[in-house]
N, C-alpha and C positions, 0 to 999 in steps of 0.2 A: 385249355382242355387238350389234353391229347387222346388219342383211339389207338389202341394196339388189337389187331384184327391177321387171325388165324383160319386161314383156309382148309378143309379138309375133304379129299373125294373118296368114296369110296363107293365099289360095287361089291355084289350078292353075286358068284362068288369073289373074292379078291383076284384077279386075276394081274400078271407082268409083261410087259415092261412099264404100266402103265401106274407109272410111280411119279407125283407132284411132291417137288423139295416144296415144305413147308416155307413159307417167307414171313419175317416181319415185315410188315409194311410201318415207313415213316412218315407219317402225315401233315402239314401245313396247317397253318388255324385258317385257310381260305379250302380247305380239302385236297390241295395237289399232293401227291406223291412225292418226295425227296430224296427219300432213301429207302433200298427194299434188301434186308439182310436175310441169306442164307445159309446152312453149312452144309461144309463137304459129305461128302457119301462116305470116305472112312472118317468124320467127324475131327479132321486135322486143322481146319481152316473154317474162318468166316469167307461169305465172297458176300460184295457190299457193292452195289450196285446205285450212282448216281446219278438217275435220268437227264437233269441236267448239263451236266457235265459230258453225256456221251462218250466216254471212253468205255474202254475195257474196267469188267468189275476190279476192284479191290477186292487180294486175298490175304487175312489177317491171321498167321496161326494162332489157334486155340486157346494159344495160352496167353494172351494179348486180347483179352477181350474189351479194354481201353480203348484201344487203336479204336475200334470198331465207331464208339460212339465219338470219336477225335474227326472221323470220315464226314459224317453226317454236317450237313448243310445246316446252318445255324445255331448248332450246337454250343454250347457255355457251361464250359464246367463248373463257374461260380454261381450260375442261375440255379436255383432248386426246382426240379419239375412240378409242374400243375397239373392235377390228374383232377 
């Protein structure tokens, strides 16, 4: 089973700079975290961020939206997702 989980804040009225990039969260069939993808502010780039891993995010341009899921930790492209 996988969980794809979209966060959203908002206040009454909208006020700035108090703006959250939306992230996907990649989740573990034990519930860890793996992978948490974001996009850029001018929408140029993914940045993919791998807890484990501890480095600096992965930034994928836009148009390479492959790379993104190649990043992700367990990833198989011959595997069909299980939803």
């Amino acid at each position: 089973m996988s969980l794809i989980s979209l966060e959203l804040w908002g206040r009454q009225p909208l006020t700035f700079p108090d703006y959250h990039t939306p992230a996907i969260e990649v989740w573990d069939r034990q519930g860890k975290i793996v992978a948490a993808i974001t996009v850029s502010v001018d929408l140029t780039h993914f940045r993919v961020t791998v807890p484990s891993q501890q480095s600096h995010p992965y930034l994928v341009p836009a148009q390479t939206p492959e790379l993104v899921a190649a990043l992700i930790p367990g990833y198989d492209r011959e595997t069909p997702w299980i939803w």
